[in-house]
N, C-alpha and C positions, 0 to 999 in steps of 0.2 A: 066746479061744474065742468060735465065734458062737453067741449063744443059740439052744437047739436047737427055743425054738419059732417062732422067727420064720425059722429054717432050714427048719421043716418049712411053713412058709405059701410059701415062693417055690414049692419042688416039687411042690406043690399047683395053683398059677398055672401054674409051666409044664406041667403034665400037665395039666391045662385046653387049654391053646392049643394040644399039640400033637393032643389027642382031636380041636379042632374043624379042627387042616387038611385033613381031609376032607370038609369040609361046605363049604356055599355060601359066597363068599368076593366080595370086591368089588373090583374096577377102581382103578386111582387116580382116574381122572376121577369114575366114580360116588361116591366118597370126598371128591373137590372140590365135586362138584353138593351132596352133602351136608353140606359146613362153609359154604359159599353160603346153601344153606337153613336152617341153624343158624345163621347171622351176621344176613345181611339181613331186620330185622323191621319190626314198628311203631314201633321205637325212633326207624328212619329214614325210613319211608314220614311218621308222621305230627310225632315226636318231636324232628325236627332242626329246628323253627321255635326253641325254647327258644335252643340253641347260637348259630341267626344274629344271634338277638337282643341277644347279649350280645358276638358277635366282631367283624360287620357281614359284610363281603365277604372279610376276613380268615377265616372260618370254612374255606377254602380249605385254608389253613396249617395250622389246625388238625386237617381228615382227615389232611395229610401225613404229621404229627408223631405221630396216630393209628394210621397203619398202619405205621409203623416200628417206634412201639413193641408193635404186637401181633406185628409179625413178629418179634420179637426173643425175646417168650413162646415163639411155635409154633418160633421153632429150636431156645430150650432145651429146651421136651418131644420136639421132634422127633429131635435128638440120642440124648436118654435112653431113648427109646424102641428106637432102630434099635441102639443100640449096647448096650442088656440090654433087650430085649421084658419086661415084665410086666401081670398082669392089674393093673388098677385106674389104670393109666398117673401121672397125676403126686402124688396120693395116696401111690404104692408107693414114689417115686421122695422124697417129703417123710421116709416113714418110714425109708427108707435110710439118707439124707442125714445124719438127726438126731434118729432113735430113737421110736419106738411112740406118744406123746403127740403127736408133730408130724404122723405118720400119720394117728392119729384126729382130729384138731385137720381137717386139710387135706379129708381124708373127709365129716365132717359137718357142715364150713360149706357145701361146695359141694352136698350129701345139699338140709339147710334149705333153703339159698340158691335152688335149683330148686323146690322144694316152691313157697316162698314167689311164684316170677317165674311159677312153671305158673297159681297163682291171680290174677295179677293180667292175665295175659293171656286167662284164659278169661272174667274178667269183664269185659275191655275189648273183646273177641270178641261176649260176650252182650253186648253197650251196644250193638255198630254192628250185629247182625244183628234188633234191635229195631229197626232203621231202617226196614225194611220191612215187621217183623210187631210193629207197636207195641202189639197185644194179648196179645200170647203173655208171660207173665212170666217174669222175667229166668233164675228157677233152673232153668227148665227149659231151657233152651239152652245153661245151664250143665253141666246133666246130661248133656245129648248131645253138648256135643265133648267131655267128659271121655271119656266111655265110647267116640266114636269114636278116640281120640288112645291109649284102651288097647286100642280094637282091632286097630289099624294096629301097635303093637307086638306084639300077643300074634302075626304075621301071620310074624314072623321074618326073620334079618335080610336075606334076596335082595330079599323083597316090601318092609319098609322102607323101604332101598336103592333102590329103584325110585319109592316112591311120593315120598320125602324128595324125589329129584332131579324128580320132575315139580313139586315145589313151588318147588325152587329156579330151574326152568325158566321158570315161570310171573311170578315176581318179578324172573330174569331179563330177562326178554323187558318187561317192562315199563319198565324203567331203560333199558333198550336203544333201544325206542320213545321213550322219552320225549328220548333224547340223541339220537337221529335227527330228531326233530324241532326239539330244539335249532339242530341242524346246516342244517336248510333253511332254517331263520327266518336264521342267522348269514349263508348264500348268499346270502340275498335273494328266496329261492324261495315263500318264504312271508311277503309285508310288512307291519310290524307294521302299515299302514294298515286290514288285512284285520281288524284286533283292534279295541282301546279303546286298545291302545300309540300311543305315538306318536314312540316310540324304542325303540329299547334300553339298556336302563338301566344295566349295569356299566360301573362309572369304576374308574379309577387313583389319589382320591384321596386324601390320607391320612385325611381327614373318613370314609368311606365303606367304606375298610379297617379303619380302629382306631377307631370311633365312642367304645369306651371306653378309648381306649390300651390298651397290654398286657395292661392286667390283663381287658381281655375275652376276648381269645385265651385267659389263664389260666383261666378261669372256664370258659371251654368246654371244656378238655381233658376232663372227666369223663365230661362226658354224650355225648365223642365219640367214648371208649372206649368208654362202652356200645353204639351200634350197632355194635362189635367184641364184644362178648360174646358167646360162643357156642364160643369160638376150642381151645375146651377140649375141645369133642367130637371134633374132627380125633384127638386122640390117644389120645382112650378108644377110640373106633371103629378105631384104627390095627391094633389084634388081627384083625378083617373083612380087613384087606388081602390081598388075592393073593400081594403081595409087598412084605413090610416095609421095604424099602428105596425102595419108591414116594412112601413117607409125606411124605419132603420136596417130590417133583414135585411132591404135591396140595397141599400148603401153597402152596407160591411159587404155582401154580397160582390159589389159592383169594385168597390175600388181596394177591397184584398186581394180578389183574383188580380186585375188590372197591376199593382205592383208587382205581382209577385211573375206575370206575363212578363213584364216588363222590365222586369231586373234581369230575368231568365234567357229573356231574346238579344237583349244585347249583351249578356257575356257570354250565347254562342255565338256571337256577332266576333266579338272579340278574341274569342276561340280561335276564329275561323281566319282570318286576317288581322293584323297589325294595327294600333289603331292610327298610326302615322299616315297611313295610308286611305283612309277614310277618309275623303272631300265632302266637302259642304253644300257643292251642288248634285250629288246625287245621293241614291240610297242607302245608307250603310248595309243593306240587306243586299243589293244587288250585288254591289262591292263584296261582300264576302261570298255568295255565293257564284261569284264569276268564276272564281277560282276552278269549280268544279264542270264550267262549262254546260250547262242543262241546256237542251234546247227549246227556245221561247220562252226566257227567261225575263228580258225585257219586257215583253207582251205580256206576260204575267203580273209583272211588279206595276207595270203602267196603269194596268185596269183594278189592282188592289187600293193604287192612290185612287183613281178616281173615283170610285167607288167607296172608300172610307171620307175624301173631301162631299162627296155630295149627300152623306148621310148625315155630316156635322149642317151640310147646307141647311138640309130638312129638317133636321132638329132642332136649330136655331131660327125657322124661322115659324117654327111652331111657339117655340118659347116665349120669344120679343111682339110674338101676336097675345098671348095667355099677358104679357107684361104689359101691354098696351091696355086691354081691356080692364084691369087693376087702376093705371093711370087714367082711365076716362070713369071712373067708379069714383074713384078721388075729386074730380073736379080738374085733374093735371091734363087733360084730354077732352077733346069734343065726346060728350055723353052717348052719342051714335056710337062710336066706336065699342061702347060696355055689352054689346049686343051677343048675345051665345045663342042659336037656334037651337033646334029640338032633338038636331045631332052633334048637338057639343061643339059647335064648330065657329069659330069665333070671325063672323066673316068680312065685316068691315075693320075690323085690325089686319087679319090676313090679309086681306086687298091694300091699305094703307101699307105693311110692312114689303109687302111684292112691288108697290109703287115705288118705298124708299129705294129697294132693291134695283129699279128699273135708272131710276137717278143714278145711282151711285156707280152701277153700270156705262152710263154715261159720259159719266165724272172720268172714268178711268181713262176715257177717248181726248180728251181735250187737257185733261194736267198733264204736266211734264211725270215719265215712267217714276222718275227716283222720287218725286213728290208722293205723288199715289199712292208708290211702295211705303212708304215712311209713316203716310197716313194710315193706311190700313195697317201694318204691321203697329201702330202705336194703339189699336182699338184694341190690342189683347191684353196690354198695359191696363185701359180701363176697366176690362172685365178683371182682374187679378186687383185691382183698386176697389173693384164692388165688395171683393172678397172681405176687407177689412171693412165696410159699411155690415156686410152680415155678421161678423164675429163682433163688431161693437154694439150694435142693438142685441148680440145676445147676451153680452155682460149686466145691460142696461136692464132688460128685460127679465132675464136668469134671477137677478135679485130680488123679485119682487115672485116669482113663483116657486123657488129654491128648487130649481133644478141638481143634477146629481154632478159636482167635479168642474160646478162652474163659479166663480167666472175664471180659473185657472188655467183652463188649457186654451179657453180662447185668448188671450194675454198672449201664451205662447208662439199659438196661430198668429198674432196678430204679426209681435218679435222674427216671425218666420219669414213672410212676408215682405215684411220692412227690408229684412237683410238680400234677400233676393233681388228686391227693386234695387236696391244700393249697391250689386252686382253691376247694375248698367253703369254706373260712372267709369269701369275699369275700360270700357270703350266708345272710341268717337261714336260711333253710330247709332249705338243705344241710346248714348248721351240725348242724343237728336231726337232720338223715336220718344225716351222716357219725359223731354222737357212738350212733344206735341201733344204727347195724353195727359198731361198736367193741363196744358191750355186747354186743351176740351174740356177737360173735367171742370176747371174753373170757367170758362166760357157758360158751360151749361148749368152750372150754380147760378151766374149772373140771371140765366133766362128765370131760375123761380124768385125773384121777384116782380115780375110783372103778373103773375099769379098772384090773384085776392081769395083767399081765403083763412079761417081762424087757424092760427100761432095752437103754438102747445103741441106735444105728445098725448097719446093717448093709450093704455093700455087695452087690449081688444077683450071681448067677452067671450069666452071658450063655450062650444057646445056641446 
C-alpha cells in the first residue's frame, strides 16, 4: 500500500500545476535565456583563472568533459520530469526513488546550499560595486540587491522571465563579443602588432597542455562543474513551461550553446595571452584583453561580473523558494510555506529564503573571513552532491518506466562526478572545503530524523 500521506502530497502538486495552467507561462527559449542566466556567473567571467592554472591549455578538455557531464544531470531530471511532472522537480523525484529522509535530505541541502551561494555573491557584488563608490559601506549595497533581487521575484514569474533573460542577454552578448573579436585577431584583421602581443600564444605542446600532467585536468574538473551550477533551475522552472515537453529543447538548447561558448572564450583567452600568466585573482578576460589596452576596460569587466553574480542571485533565489514550497507539501516544512498566490508567486518561502539570506549576511560580519570563505565556497560542493541524488533516483526510477539509454549514462554521470570531487584531495584547501560539505550534508541527514513521517518510496502518478 502507498502511504496515504505522501499519496495525499502528490495530489496536492498536481492540483498546484494544474490551478496554475492558466496563468502566465514561458517559452522554451525564455526557459533557455533563463538557465543561461542561471549557469553563466562570476564563477566564469572571473573564477576560471584558478582552473587554467592548474590544467594549462588542457582546460579546453576539461569544459568538454564539463558539459557532458552536466548534460547527463539535465537529461535525468529532464526525463523525470516530462514523464511524471511534479512540483519540487528532483527533490520529489529523490523522495520517490528512496523514501521521505532522502526527500528531505535532497530538499534542504540545495534549501542551505543557496542561502549559503546568494551570500557569497552579494558580498562579492558589494566588493566590485565599491569600485566606484569606495565611500559607501559594504552593507549597504548589500542591503539593496538583497531587497532588489526580492523584488524582481516578488514581480512574478512572466516579469522574472523576462528580466532573468535580459540578463542572460547581456552575459550573452558579451562572450559573443568577446569571441568575435577572437575571430578578427585569428583573421588577421586585427594584428597582434596593434597590442603588446607579439604573437599568438596557443601551442600544441605537451609542456602547455598538461603543465601538471593529468592530475591538473583532474583537479580542475570541480571548479569546472561549478560555472555549470545553476543547471538545477531548468527543472524546477520546468512547471512555468508552456509546454512540458519543450523542457528538453531548452536544455540541449541551454547547455550546447553554453559549452561550445565556453570552450570558444577561453581558447581566445589563450590565444590572446600565455596561460602562465593568467592569476587567479583576477579576470582571465581582462588579462588577455589588457594587452590591447581598450579604454574602460575595467569598468566594463566589473559591471559584467556584477551583473552575471546577481542574476545567479535571483535565480537561485527563485529556485530554493519553488524548493521550499515542495518541502512544506511533503510535510518537511511548516505547511504555510506550500502557499503559491494567483500570480504564481511563492510568497512565504520567498520571504523565509530572503530571511535565510539576511542571516547569512550577517553571518559573514561576525565569523572569521577564511571561515566564511570556506563555508560558502563548500555550499557548491553540496549542490554538485545533489547532482548525484538526481542521477540516482533516475536509475531507480528509469526502471520502472523504461526510459530510453537508461540507467547507462547516469552511472556515467554519476563516475564523472565522483572523479571530479576526488580532484579535491590533490589540494590542502579543497581538502578543507570538500570535508565542510560532507559535514553539512551529514549534519543535515541527522536533522530528518526528527521528522515523523511514513518510510517507503513512492513512485508518483503521471498526468
Amino acid at each position: 500500500m502507498r502511504p496515504e500521506a505522501i499519496h495525499q502530497s502528490i495530489k496536492r502538486a498536481q492540483k498546484v500545476n494544474k490551478e496554475k495552467r492558466g496563468s502566465e507561462k514561458l517559452s522554451w527559449w525564455q526557459l533557455s535565456l533563463i538557465g543561461i542566466g542561471s549557469i553563466i556567473g562570476a564563477g566564469f567571467f572571473l573564477g576560471t583563472g584558478v582552473s587554467v592554472r592548474l590544467a594549462g591549455e588542457s582546460i579546453l578538455l576539461s569544459y568538454l568533459i564539463g558539459g557532458i557531464t552536466v548534460f547527463i544531470v539535465f537529461r535525468a531530471l529532464a526525463q523525470m520530469s516530462i514523464h511524471a511532472p511534479q512540483s519540487g522537480a528532483f527533490r520529489a523525484y529523490a523522495r520517490f526513488a528512496f523514501g521521505p529522509d532522502v526527500g528531505f535530505l535532497s530538499g534542504w541541502v540545495y534549501w542551505i546550499a543557496g542561502v549559503l551561494i546568494m551570500s557569497s555573491e552579494v558580498t562579492a557584488i558589494s566588493v566590485f560595486t565599491r569600485y566606484w563608490f569606495p565611500w559607501i559601506p559594504l552593507w549597504i549595497f548589500a542591503v539593496l540587491y538583497s531587497a532588489l533581487a526580492l523584488g524582481i521575484n516578488l514581480m512574478g514569474v512572466k516579469n522574472f522571465g523576462r528580466i532573468e533573460s535580459s540578463f542572460a542577454i547581456i552575459k550573452l552578448g558579451t562572450l559573443l563579443l568577446f569571441i568575435l573579436f577572437g575571430f578578427l585577431i585569428l583573421l588577421g584583421l586585427i594584428p597582434p602588432t596593434l597590442s603588446r602581443l607579439d604573437h599568438l600564444t596557443f601551442s600544441f605542446q605537451w609542456n602547455d597542455w598538461f603543465p601538471n600532467g593529468f592530475r591538473g585536468v583532474w583537479s580542475s574538473l570541480l571548479f569546472v562543474l561549478f560555472s555549470y551550477g545553476g543547471v538545477e533551475v531548468l527543472g524546477i522552472a520546468a512547471a512555468e513551461l508552456k509546454k512540458r515537453e519543450d523542457l528538453m529543447r531548452a536544455g540541449r538548447a541551454t547547455l550546447s550553446s553554453l559549452t561550445l561558448l565556453y570552450i570558444l572564450a577561453l581558447y581566445f583567452v589563450l590565444l590572446m595571452t600565455p596561460w602562465q600568466s593568467i592569476s587567479p585573482a583576477k579576470s582571465p578576460f581582462v588579462t588577455a584583453l589588457a594587452a590591447f589596452q581598450i579604454p574602460y576596460l575595467d569598468s566594463f569587466f566589473n559591471f559584467i561580473i556584477i551583473t552575471a553574480a546577481f542574476s545567479i542571485m535571483v535565480a537561485t533565489l527563485f529556485s530554493i523558494s519553488r524548493i521550499m514550497v515542495s518541502l512544506a507539501q511533503d510535510g518537511d516544512a511548516p505547511p504555510k510555506l506550500a502557499h503559491i498566490n494567483s500570480r504564481g508567486i511563492a510568497i512565504y518561502a520567498l520571504l523565509l529564503s530572503a530571511t535565510g539570506l539576511a542571516l547569512t549576511i550577517l553571518l559573514s560580519f561576525f565569523l572569521p573571513a577564511r571561515l566564511y570563505e570556506l563555508v560558502t565556497s563548500s555550499a557548491g560542493v553540496l549542490l554538485i552532491l545533489n547532482w548525484i541524488l538526481i542521477l540516482s533516483s533516475h536509475i531507480r526510477l528509469a526502471k520502472n518506466w523504461g526510459l530510453t539509454g537508461s540507467p547507462y549514462l547516469s552511472y556515467g554521470g554519476i563516475l564523472l562526478i565522483l572523479v571530479a570531487l576526488s580532484g579535491t584531495l590533490n589540494d590542502p584547501t579543497q581538502r578543507i572545503g570538500l570535508i565542510i560539505s560532507l559535514a553539512l550534508f551529514g549534519g543535515i541527514s541527522f536533522g530528518s530524523i526528527f521528522i515523523r513521517r511514513p518510510k517507503g518510496g513512492f513512485l508518483p502518478e503521471t498526468e
